[in-house]
C-alpha positions in Angstrom: 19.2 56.9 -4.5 16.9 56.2 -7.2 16.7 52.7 -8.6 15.8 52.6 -12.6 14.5 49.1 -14.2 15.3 48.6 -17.5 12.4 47.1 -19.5 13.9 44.5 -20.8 13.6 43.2 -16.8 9.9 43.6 -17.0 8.7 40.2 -18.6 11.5 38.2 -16.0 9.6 40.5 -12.8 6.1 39.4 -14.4 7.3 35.0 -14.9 8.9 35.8 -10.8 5.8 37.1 -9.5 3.6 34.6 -11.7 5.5 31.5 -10.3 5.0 33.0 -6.6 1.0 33.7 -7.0 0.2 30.2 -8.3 0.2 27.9 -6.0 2.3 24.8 -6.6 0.5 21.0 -8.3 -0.3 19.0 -5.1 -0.3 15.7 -5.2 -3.1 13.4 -3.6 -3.2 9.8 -3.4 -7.1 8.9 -2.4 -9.3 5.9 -1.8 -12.5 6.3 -3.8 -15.6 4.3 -3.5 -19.3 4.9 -3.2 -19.4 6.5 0.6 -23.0 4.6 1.2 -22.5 0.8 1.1 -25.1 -1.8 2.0 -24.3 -4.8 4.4 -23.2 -8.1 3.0 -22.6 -6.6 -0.9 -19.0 -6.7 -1.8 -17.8 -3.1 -3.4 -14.7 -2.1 -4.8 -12.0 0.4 -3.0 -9.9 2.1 -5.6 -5.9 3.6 -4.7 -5.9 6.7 -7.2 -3.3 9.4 -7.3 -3.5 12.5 -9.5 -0.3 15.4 -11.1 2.2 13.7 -9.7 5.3 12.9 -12.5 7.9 9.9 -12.8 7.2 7.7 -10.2 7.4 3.9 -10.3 5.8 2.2 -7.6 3.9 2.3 -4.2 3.9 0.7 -1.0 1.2 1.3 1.5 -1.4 -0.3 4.3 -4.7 0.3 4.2 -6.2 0.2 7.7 -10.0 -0.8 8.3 -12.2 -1.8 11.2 -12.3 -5.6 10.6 -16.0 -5.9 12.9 -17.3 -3.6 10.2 -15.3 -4.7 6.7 -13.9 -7.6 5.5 -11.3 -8.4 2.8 -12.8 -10.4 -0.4 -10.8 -13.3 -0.3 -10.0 -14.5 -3.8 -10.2 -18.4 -3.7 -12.4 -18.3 -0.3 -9.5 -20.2 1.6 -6.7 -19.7 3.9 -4.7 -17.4 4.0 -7.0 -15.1 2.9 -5.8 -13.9 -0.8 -6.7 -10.3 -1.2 -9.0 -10.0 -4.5 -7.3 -7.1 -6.2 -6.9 -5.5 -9.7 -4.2 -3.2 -11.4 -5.5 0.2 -12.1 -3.7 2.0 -15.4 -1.2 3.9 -14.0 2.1 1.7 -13.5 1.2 -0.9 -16.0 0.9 1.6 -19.1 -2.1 1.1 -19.4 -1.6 -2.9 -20.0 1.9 -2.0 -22.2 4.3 -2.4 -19.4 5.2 -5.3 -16.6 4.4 -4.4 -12.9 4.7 -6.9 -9.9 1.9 -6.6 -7.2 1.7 -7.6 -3.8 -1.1 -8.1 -1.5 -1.5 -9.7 1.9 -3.1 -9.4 5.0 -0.7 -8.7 8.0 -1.3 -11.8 10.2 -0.5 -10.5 13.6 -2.7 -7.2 13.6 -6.2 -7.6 12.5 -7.6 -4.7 10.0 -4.2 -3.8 8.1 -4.3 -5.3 4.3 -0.7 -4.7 3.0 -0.1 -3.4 -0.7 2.8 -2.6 -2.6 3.0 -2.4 -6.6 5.8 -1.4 -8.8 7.3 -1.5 -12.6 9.7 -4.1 -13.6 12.9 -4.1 -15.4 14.6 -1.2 -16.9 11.8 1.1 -17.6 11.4 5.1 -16.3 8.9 6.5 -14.2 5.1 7.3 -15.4 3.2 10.3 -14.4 -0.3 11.1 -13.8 -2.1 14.8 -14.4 -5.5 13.8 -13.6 -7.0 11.2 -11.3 -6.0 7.8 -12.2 -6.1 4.7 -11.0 -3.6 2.6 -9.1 -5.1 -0.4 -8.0 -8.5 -1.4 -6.2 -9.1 -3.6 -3.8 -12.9 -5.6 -3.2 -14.6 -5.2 0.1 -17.5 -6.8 1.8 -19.3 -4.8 4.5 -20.0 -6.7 7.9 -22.0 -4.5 9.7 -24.1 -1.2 9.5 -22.8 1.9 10.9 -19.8 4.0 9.8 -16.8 3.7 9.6 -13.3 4.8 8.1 -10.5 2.9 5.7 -6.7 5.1 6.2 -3.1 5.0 4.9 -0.5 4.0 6.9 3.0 3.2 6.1 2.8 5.0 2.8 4.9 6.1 0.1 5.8 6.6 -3.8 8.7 6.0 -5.2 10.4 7.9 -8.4 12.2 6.9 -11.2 15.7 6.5 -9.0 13.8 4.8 -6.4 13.7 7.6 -4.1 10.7 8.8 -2.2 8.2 11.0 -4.4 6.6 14.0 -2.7 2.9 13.3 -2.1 1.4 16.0 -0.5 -1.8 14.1 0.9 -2.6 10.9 1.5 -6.6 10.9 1.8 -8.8 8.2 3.9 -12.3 7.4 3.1 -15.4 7.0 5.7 -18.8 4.7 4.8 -21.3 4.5 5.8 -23.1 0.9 5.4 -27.0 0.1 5.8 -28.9 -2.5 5.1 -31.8 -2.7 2.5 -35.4 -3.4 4.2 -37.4 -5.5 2.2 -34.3 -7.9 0.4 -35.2 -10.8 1.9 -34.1 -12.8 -0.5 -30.9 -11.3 -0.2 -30.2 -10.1 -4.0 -29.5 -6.7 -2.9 -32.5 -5.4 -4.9 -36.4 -5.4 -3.5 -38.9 -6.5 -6.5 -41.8 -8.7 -6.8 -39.5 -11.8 -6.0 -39.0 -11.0 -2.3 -42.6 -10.4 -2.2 -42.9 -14.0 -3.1 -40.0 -15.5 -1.0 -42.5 -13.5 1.8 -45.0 -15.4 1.1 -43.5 -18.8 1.1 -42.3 -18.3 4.4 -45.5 -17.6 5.4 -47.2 -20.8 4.7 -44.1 -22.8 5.4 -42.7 -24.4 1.8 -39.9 -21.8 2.4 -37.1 -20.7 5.4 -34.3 -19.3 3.9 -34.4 -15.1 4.5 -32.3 -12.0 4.4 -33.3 -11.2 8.3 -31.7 -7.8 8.0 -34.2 -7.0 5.8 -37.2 -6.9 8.3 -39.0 -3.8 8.2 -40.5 -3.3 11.7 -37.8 -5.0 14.2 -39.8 -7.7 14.8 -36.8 -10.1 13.6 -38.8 -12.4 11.9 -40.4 -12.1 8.3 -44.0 -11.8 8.2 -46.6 -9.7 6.7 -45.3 -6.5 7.5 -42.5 -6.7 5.1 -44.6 -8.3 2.0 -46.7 -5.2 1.9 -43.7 -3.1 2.2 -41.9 -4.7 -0.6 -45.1 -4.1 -2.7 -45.5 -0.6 -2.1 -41.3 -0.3 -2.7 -42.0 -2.0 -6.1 -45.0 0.1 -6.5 -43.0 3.2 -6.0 -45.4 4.5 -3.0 
């Protein structure tokens, strides 16, 4: 038994086997900083999600190594008060009130606790390309790599119901130190080259030991001529 399709089928057949061949939006909620991060310089980790429509808040943990990252603590007093800022995303861009909520969570070390949402009677926003959410300042401790994850996570729509993320993605660093900062500016230029030299004929004692060049642990000759040839560009 033959089976005849009428044309006027054809254009449904071609939208059913479109909407089967391309794949479905994902949506991915991702931490974003600069993977290479130098010891002791604070940086910013930013919460971004991209394509995902009417949702209205987020709750999540971030989990880090707390012998290699700290938390930048706001007013540098206890408890520690996260330093944060709202991305674009809930807020409207600055148009809309949100309520934000950060903390560390006191009995497990490494966990900083976030959770952001509109206010009031307002609808869900969307995203359809990467945009922010809200980042959070860190300050690395010590070199070597390491790896900030989600846990706990999750959107929420418009009726307050989970949203569908489809990947929640972490973010390793690595952190190193800069040879030659000895003044600890996080830049080498002529002015460690001097602090070098002070400390060499003793008006000075104050130095960046992490920036020693040869692993004598102690500033000395050795790193003055590296800093010159550094700012020489040799």
């Amino acid at each position: 038994m033959k089976c005849i399709l009428n044309r006027m089928m054809w254009p449904v057949l071609g939208v059913m086997v479109l909407a089967l061949a391309w794949p479905a939006m994902a949506a991915t909620v991702s931490l974003n900083a600069d993977t290479t991060q130098l010891k002791g310089r604070p940086f910013d980790l930013g919460v971004a999600v991209d394509t995902i429509n009417s949702v209205y808040g987020i709750a999540c943990d971030l989990v880090y190594d707390p012998e290699y990252l700290e938390v930048a603590d706001l007013v540098n007093g206890l408890p520690v008060q996260p330093t944060t800022t709202e991305g674009s995303l809930f807020n409207g861009g600055g148009a809309d009130t949100t309520i934000l909520r950060a903390a560390l969570q006191e009995d497990v070390p490494g966990i900083l606790v976030l959770g952001l949402t509109r206010s009031g009677g307002v609808g869900g926003v969307s995203a359809v390309t990467d945009t922010d959410i809200i980042s959070v300042s860190f300050i690395p401790k010590k070199v070597g790599t390491t790896t900030i994850t989600f846990q706990a996570q999750a959107m929420l729509d418009a009726t307050k119901n989970p949203a569908t993320v489809d990947l929640w993605s972490p973010i390793t660093l690595d952190i190193e130190i800069l040879q030659g900062d000895v003044d600890g500016s996080f830049v080498v230029d002529m002015a460690d080259a001097i602090q070098v030299l002070k400390i060499m004929i003793g008006i000075a004692n104050q130095a960046n030991l992490d920036s020693d060049v040869d692993g004598a642990g102690k500033i000395s000759l050795e790193e003055a001529i590296y800093i010159l040839q550094t700012v020489a560009g040799q």
